[in-house]
C-alpha positions as CSV (number, residue, x, y, z in Angstrom):
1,X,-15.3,18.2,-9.5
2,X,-11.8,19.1,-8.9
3,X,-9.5,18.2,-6.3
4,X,-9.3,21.6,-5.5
5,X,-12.9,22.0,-5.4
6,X,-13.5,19.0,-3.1
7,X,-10.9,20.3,-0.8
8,X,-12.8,24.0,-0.6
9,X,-16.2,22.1,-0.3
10,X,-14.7,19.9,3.0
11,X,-13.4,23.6,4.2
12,X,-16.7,25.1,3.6
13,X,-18.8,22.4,5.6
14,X,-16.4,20.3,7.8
15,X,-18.7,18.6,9.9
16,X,-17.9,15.2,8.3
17,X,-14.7,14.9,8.0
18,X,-15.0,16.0,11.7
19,X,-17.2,13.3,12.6
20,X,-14.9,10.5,10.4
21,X,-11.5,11.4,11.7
22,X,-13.2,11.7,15.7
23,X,-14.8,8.4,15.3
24,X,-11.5,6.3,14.7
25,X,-9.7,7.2,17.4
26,X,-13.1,7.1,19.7
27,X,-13.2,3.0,17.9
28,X,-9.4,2.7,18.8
29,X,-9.9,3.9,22.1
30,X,-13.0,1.8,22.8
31,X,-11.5,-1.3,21.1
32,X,-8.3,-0.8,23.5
33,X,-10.5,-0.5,26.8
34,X,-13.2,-3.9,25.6
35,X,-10.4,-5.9,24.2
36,X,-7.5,-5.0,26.5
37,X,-4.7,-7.6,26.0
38,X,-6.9,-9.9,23.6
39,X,-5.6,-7.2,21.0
40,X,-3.8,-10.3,18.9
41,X,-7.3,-12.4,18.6
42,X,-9.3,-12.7,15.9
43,X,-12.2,-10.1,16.3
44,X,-10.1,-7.3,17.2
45,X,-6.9,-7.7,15.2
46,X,-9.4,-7.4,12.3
47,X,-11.2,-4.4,13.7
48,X,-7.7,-3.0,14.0
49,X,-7.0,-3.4,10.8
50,X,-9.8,-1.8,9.1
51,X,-9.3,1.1,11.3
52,X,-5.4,1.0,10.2
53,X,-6.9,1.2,7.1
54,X,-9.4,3.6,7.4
55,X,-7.2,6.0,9.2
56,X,-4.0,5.3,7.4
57,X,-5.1,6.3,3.9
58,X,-6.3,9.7,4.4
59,X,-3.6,10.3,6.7
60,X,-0.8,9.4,4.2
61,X,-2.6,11.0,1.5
62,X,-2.4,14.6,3.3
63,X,1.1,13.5,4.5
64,X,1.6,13.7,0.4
65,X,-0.4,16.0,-0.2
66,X,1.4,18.1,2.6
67,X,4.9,17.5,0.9
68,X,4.0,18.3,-2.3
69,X,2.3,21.7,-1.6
70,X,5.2,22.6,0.4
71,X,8.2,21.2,-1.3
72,X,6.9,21.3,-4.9
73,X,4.4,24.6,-4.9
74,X,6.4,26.4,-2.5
75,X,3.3,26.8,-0.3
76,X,3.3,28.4,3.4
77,X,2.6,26.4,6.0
78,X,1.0,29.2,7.4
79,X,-1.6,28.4,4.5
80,X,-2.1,24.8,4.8
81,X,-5.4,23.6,5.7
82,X,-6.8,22.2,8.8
83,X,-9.4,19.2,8.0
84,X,-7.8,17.9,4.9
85,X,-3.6,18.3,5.7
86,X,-3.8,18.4,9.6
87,X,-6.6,16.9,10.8
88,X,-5.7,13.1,9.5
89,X,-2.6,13.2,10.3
90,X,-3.2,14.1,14.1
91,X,-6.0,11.8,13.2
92,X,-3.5,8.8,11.9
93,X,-0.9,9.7,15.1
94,X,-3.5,9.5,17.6
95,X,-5.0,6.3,16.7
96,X,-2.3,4.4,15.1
97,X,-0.4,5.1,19.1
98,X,-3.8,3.7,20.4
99,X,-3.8,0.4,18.7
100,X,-0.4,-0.2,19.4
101,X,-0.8,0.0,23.3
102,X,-3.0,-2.8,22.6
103,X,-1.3,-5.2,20.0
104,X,2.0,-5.3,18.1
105,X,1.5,-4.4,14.7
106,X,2.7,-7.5,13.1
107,X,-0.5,-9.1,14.6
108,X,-2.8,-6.7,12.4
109,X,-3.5,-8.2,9.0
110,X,-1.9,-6.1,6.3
111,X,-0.2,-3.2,8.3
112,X,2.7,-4.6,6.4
113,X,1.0,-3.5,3.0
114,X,0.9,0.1,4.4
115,X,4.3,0.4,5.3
116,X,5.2,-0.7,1.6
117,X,3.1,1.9,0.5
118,X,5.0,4.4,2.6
119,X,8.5,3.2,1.2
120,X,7.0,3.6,-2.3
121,X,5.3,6.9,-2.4
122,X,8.8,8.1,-0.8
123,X,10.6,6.8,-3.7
124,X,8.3,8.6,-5.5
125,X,8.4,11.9,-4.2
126,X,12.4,11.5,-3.7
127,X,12.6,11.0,-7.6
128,X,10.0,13.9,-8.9
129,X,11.5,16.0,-6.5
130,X,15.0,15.3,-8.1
131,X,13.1,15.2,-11.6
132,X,11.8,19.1,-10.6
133,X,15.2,20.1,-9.5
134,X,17.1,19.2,-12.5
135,X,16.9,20.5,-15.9
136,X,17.1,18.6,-19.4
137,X,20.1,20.5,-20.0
138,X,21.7,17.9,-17.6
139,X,20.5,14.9,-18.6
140,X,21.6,15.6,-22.6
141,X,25.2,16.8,-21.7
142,X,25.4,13.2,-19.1
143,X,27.4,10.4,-20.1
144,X,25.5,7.7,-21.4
145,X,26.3,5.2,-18.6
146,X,25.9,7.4,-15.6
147,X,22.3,8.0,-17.2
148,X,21.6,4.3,-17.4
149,X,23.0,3.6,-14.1
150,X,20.3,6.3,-12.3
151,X,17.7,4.8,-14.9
152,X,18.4,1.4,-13.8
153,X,18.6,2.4,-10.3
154,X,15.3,4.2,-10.4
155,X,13.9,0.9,-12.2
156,X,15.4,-1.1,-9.3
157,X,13.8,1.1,-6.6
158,X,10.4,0.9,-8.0
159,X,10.2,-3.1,-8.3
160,X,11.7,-3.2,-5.2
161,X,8.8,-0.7,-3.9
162,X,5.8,-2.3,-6.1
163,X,7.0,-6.1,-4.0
164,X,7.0,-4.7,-0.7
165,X,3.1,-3.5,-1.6
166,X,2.1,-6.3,-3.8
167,X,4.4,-9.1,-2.9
């Protein structure tokens, strides 16, 4: 199976995905009315993280996903689709705003690992989009230590991404 063919399959029978991304927030939501102000304690700060987790992943995979069909493929928005590009994000918004109003995120074990991952598929995309954009033409014509310097700096970037996420 495809990527392609798992997104048509979750278009064609939605009712999970549905269910998943209505179930975090409901969990946020609950967890913010039972644990209200006790947000930073052990039970819940480790409920809140797994639904960080759980609602984070998805959501920055379609923010991704998102970018690259539009940036990258040229895509419409008017074309994008609803359970797997819009639906987690509202999801990851929604819930994400609902933990916060009941702990600080630097109480949540490993929301600091997501934030890396953030700053790293950024760098990412920044550099394949500037990969895309330029052409080989460039890069053989470039004197030799301007190409270092952006191959260094793009080495820098990375390391510096990969210890924010592992480090």
């Amino acid at each position: 199976m495809t990527l392609g063919e798992f997104f048509s399959h979750c278009s064609q029978s939605p009712e999970t995905l549905i269910t998943y991304f209505t179930v975090l927030p409901l969990t946020a939501f609950l967890a913010w009315i039972f644990g209200k102000n006790e947000g930073h304690l052990s039970p819940w700060k480790y409920l809140y993280s797994i639904l960080v987790y759980l609602v984070c992943i998805p959501g920055i995979f379609a923010v991704t996903l998102s970018i690259y069909m539009f940036f990258f493929e040229r895509g419409s928005i008017l074309n994008a689709n609803i359970y797997t590009q819009i639906l987690p994000i509202i999801c990851m918004v929604v819930t994400l705003w609902l933990i916060r109003r009941n702990v600080d995120f630097q109480y949540v074990p490993g929301f600091d690992k997501i934030g890396s991952l953030v700053f790293f598929l950024t760098v990412l995309i920044i550099l394949l989009w500037i990969l895309e954009k330029t052409n080989i033409f460039v890069f053989t014509y470039m004197p030799f230590f301007q190409f270092a310097l952006l191959f260094g700096l793009i080495i820098v970037l990375l390391r510096f991404g990969l210890k924010r996420i592992f480090g």
